[in-house]
ZAGULO-250186 format. One record per residue: x negated, y negated, z of N, C-alpha, C in turn; residue number from 0. Coordinates in Angstrom, 1 decimal. Each point is the difference from the previous one (the first is absolute). Layout:
BEGIN
- X / Y / Z / X / Y / Z / X / Y / Z / NUM $
...
end
This chain:
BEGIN
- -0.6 / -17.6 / 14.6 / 1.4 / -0.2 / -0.5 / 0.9 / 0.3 / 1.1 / 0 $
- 1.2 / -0.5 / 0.1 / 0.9 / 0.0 / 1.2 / 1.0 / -0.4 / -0.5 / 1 $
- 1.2 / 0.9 / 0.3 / 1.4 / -0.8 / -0.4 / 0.8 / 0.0 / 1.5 / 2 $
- 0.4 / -1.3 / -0.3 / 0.7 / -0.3 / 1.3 / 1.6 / 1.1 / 0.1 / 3 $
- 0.6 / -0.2 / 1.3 / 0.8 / 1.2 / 0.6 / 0.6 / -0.2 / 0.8 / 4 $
- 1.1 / 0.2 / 0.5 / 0.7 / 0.0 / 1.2 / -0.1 / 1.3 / 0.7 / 5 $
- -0.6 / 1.3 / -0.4 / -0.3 / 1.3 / 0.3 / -0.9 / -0.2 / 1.1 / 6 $
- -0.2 / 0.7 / 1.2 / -1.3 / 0.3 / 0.6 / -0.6 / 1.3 / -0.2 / 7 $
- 0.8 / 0.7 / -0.2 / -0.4 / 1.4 / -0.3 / 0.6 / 0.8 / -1.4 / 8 $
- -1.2 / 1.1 / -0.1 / 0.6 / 0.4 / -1.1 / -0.1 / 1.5 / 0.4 / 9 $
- 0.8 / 1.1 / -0.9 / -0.8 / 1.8 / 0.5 / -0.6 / 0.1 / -1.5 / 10 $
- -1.0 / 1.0 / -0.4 / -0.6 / -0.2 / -1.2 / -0.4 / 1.4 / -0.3 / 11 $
- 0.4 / 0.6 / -0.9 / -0.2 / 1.0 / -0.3 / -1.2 / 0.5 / -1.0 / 12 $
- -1.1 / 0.8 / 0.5 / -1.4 / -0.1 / -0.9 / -0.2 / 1.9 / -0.7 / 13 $
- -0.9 / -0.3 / -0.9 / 0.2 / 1.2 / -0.7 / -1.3 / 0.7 / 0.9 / 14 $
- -0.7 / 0.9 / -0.5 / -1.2 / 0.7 / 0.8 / -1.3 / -0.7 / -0.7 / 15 $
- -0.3 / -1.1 / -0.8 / -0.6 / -0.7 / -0.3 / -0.2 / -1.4 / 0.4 / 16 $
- 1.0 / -0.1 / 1.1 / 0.4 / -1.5 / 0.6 / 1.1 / -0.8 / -1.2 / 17 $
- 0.3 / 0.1 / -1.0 / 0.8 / -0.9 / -1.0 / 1.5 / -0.3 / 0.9 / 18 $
- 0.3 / -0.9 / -0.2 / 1.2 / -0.7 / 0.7 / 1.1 / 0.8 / -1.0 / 19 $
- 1.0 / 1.1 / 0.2 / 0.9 / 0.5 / -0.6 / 1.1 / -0.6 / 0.1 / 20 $
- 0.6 / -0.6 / 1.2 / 1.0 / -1.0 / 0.2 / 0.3 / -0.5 / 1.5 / 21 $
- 0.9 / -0.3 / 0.1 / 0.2 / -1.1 / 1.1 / 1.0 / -0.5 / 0.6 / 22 $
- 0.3 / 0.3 / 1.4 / 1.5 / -0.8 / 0.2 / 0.4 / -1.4 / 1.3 / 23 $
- 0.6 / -0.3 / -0.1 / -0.2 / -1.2 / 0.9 / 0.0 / 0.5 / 1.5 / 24 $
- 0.0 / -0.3 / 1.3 / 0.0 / 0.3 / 0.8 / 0.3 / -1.0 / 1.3 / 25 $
- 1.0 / -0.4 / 1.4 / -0.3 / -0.8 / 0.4 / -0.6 / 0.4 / 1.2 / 26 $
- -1.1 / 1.2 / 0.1 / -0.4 / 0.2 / 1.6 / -1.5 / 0.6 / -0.5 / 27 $
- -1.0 / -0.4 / 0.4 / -1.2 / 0.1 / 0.0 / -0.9 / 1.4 / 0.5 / 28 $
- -0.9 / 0.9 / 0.1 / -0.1 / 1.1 / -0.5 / 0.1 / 0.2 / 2.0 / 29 $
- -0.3 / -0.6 / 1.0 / 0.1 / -0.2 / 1.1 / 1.3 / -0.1 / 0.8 / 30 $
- 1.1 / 0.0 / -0.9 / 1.3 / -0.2 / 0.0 / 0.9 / 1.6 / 0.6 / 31 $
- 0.3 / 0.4 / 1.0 / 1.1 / 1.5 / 0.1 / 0.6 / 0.2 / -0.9 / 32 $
- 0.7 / -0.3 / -1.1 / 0.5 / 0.3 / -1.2 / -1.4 / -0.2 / -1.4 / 33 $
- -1.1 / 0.2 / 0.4 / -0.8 / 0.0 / -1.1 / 0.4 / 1.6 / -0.6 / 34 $
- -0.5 / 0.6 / 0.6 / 0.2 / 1.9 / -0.1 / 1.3 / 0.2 / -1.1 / 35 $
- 0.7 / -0.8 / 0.1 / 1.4 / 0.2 / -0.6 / 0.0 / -0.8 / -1.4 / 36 $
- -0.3 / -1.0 / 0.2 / -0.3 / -0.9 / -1.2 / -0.9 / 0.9 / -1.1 / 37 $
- -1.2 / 0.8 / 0.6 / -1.0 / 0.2 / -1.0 / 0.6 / 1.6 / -0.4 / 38 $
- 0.5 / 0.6 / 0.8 / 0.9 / 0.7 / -0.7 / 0.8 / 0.1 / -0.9 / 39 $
- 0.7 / -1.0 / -0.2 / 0.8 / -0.4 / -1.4 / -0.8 / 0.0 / -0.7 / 40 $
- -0.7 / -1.1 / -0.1 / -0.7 / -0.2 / -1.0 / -0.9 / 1.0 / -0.4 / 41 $
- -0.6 / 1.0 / 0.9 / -0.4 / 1.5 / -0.8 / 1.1 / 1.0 / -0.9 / 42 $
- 1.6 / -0.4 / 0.4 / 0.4 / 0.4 / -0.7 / 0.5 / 0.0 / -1.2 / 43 $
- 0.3 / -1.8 / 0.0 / -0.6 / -0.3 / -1.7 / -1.1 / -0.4 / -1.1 / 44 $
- -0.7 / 0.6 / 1.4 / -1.5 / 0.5 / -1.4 / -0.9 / 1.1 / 0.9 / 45 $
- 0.8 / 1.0 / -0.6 / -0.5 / 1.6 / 0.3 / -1.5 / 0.6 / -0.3 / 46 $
- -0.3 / -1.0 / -1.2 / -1.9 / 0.4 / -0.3 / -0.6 / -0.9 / 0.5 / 47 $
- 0.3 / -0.7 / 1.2 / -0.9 / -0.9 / 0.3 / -0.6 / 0.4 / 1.8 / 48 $
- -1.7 / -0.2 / -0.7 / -0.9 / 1.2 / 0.8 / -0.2 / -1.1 / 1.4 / 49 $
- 0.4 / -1.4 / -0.1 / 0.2 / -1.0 / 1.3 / 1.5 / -0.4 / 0.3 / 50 $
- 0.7 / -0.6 / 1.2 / 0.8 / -0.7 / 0.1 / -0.2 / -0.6 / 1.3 / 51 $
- -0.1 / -2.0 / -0.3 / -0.8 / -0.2 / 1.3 / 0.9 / -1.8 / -0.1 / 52 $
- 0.1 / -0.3 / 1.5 / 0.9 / -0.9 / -0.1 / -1.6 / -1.5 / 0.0 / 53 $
- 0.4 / -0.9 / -0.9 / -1.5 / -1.3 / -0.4 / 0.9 / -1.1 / 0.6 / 54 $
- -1.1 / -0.5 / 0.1 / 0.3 / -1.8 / 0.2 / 0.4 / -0.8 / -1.4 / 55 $
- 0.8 / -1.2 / -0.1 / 0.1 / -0.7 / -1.4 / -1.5 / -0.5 / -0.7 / 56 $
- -0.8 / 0.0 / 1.3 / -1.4 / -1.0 / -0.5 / -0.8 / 1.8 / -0.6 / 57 $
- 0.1 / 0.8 / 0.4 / -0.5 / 1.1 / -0.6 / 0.6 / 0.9 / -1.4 / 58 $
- 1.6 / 0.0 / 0.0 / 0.9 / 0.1 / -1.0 / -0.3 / -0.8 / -1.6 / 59 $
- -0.4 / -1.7 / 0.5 / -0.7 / -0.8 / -0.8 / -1.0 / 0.4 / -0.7 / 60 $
- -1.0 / 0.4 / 0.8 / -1.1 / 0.7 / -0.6 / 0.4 / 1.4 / -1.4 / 61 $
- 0.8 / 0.9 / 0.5 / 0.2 / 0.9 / -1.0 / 0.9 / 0.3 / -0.9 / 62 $
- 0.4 / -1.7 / 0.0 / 1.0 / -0.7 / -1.1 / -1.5 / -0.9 / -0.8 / 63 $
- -1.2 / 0.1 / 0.3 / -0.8 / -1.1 / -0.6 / -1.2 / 1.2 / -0.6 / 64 $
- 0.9 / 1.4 / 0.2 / -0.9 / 0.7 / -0.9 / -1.3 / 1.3 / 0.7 / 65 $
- -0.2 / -0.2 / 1.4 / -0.5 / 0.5 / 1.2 / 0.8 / 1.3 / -0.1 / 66 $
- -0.6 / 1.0 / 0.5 / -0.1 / 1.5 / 0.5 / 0.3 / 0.4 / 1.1 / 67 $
- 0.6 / 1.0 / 0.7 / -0.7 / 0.2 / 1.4 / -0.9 / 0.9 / -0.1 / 68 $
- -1.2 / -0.2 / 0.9 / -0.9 / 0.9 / 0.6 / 0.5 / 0.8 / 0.7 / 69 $
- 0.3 / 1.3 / -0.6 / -0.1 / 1.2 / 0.6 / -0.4 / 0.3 / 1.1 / 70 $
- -1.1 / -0.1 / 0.5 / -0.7 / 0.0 / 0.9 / 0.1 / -0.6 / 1.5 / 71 $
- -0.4 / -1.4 / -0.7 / 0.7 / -1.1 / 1.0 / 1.5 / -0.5 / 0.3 / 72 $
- 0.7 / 0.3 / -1.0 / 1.3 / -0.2 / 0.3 / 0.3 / -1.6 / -0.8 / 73 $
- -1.5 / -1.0 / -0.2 / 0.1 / -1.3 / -0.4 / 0.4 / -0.1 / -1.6 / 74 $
- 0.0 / -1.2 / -0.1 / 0.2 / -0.5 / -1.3 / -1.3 / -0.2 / -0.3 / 75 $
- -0.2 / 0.5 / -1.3 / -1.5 / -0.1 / -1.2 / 0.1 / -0.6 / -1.1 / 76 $
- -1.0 / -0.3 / -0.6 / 0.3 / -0.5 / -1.5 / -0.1 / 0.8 / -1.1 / 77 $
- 1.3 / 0.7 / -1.1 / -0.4 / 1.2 / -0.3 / -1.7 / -0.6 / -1.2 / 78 $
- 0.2 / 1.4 / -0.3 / -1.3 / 0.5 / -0.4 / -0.1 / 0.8 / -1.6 / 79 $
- 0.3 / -0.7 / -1.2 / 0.6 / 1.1 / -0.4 / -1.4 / 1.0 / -0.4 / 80 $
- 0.9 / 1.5 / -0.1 / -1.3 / 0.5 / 0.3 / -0.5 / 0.5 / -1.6 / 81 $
- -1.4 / 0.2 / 0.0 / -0.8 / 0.2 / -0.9 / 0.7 / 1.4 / -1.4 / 82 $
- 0.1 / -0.5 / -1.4 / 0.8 / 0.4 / -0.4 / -0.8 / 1.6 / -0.7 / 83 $
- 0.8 / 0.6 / -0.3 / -0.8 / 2.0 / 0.2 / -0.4 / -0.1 / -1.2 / 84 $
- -1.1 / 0.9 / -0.3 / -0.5 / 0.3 / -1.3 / 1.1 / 0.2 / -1.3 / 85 $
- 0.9 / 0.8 / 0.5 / 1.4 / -0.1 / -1.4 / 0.7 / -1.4 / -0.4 / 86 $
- -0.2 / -0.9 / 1.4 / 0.7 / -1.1 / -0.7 / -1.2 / -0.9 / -0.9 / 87 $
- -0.9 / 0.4 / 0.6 / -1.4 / -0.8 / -0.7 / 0.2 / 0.5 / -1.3 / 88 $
- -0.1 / 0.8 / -0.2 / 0.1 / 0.7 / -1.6 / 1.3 / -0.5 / -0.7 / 89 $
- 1.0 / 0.2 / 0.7 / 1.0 / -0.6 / -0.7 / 0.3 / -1.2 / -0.6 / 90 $
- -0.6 / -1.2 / 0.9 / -0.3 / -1.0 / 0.1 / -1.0 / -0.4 / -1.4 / 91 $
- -1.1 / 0.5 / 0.4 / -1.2 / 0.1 / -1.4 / 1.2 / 0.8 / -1.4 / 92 $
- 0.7 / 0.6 / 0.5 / 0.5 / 0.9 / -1.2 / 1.4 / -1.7 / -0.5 / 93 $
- 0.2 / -0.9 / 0.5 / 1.0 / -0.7 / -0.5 / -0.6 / -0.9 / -0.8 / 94 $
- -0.8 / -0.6 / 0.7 / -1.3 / -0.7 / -0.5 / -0.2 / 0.3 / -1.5 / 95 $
- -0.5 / 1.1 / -0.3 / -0.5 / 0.7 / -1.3 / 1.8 / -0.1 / -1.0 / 96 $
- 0.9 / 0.5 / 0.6 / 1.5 / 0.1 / -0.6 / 0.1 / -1.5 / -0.5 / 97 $
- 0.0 / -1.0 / 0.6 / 0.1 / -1.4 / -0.1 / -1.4 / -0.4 / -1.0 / 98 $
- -0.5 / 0.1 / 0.0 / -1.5 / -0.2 / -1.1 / 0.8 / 0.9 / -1.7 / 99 $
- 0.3 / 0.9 / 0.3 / 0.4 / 1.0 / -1.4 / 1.4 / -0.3 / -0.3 / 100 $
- 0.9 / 0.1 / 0.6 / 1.2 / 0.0 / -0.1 / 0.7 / -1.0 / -1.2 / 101 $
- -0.6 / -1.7 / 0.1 / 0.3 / -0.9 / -1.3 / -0.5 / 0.7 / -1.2 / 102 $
- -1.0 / 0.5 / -0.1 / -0.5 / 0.4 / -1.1 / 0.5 / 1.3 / -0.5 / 103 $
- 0.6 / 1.0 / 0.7 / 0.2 / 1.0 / -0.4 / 1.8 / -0.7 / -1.1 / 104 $
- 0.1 / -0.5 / 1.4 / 2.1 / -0.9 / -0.8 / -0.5 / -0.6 / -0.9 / 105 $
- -1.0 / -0.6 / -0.7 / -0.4 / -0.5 / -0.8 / 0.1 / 0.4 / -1.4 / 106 $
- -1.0 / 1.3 / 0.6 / -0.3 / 0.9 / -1.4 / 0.9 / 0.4 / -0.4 / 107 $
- 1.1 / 0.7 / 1.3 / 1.4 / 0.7 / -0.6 / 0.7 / -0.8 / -0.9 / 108 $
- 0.0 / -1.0 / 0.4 / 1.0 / -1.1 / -0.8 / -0.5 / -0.2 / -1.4 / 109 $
- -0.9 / -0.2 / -0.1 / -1.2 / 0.2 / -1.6 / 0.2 / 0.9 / -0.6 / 110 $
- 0.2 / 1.1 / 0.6 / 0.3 / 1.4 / -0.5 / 1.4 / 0.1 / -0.2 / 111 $
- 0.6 / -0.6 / 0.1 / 1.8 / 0.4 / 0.2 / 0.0 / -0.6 / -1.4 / 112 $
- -0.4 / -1.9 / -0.1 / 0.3 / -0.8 / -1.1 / -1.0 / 0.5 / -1.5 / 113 $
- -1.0 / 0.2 / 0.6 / -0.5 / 1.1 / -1.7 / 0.5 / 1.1 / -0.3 / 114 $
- 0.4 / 0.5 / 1.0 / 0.5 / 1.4 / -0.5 / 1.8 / 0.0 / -0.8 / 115 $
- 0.4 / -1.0 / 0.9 / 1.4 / -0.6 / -0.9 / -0.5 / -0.8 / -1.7 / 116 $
- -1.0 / -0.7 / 0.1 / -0.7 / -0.7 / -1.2 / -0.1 / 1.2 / -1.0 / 117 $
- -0.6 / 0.9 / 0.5 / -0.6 / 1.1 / -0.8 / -1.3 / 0.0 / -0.6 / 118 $
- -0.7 / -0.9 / 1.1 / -1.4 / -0.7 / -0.2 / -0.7 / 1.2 / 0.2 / 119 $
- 0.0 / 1.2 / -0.2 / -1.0 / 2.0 / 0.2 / -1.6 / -1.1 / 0.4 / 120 $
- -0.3 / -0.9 / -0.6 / -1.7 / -0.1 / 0.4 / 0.0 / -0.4 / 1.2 / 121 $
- 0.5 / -1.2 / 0.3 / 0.4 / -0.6 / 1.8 / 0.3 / 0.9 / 0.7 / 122 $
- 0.8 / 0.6 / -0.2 / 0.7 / 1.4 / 0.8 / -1.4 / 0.6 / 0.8 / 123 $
- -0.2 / 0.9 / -1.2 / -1.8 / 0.6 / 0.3 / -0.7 / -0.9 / 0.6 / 124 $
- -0.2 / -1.1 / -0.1 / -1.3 / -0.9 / 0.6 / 0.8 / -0.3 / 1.6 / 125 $
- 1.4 / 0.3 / 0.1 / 0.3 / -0.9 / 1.3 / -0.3 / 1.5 / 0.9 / 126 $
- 0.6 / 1.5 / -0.5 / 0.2 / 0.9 / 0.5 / -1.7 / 0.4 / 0.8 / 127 $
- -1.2 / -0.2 / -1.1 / -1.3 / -0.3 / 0.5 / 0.0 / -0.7 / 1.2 / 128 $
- 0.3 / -1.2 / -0.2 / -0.7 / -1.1 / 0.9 / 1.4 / 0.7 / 2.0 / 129 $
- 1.3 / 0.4 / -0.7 / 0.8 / 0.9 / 1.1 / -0.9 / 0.7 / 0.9 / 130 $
- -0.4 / 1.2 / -0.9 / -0.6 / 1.2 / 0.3 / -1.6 / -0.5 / 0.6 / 131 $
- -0.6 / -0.9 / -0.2 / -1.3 / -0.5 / 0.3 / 0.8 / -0.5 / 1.8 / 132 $
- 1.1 / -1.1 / -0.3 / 0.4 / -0.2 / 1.4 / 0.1 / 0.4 / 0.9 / 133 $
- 0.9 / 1.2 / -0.2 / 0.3 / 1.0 / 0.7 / -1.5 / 1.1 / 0.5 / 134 $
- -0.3 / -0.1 / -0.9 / -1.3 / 0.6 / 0.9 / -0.6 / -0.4 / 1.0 / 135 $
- -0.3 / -1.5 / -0.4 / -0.7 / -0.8 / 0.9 / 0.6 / -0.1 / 1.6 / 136 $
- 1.6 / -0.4 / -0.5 / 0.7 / -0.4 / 1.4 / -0.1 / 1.7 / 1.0 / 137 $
- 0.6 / 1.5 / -0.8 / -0.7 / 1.0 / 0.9 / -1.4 / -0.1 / 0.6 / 138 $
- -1.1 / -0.1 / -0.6 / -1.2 / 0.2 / 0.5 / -0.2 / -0.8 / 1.4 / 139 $
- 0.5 / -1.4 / -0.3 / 0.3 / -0.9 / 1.4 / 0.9 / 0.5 / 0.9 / 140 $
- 0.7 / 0.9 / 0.0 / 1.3 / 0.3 / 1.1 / -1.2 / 1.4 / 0.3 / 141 $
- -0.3 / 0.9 / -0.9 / -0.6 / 0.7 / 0.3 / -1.7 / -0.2 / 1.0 / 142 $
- -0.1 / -1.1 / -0.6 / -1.6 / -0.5 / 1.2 / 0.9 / -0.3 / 1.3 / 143 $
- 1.0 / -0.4 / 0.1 / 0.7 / -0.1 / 1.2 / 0.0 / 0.7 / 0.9 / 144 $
- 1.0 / 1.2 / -0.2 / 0.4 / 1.1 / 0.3 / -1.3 / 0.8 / 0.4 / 145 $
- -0.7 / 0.0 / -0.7 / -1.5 / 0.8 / 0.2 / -0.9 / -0.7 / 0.5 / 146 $
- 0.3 / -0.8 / 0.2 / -0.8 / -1.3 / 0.8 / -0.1 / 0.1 / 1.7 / 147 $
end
């Protein structure tokens, strides 16, 4: 991907993970006697940013098309997103299960609201059952989760 430009340079400010924090235009290239000065600014409108380095448009392109810098290298990478941590796994599994129970619990409630305005006492009891059976079931699944 590439968007065209009349820019040849850009200064680009990166977090300590490489993510592009922001960006300003520039017309002197990092080889330029006023580079030093340029990239100073721009450190000073973005103070948590762990890079500030003056790019080319054909490299700037790149980390408008979603690219990283390598830390390391200094280059443009393709990010990576990275592998998600056992809490979000569970949480994840834990929405899953929410979304499976959730229609049916609004369900029951609503059954239980309109007998209980009816004054239907047998529905009542049978929906309160089939509630309380729910609810069990939907804990025991959050609970295999969690303990999982």
């Amino acid at each position: 991907m590439s968007f065209a430009s009349n820019v040849n340079y850009y200064v680009c400010a990166f977090d300590s993970t490489g993510k592009r924090i922001g960006c300003d235009i520039s017309s002197f290239g990092s080889d330029d006697g006023k580079a030093a000065d340029i990239v100073t600014n721009v450190k000073s409108k973005f103070p948590s940013a762990a890079i500030v380095e003056i790019v080319t448009a054909n490299i700037y392109n790149q980390y408008l098309a979603g690219y990283v810098r390598d830390m390391t290298t200094g280059k443009p990478i393709e990010y990576v997103a990275p592998e998600p941590t056992a809490a979000e796994k569970k949480a994840s599994q834990a929405d899953v299960v929410a979304a499976k129970y959730e229609p049916q619990i609004t369900e029951l409630k609503d059954a239980l609201a309109t007998a209980t305005l009816a004054g239907d006492t047998a529905t009542v009891t049978e929906l309160q059952t089939e509630y309380t059976a729910l609810m069990a079931a939907y804990t025991a699944e959050l609970e295999a989760i969690n303990n999982g």
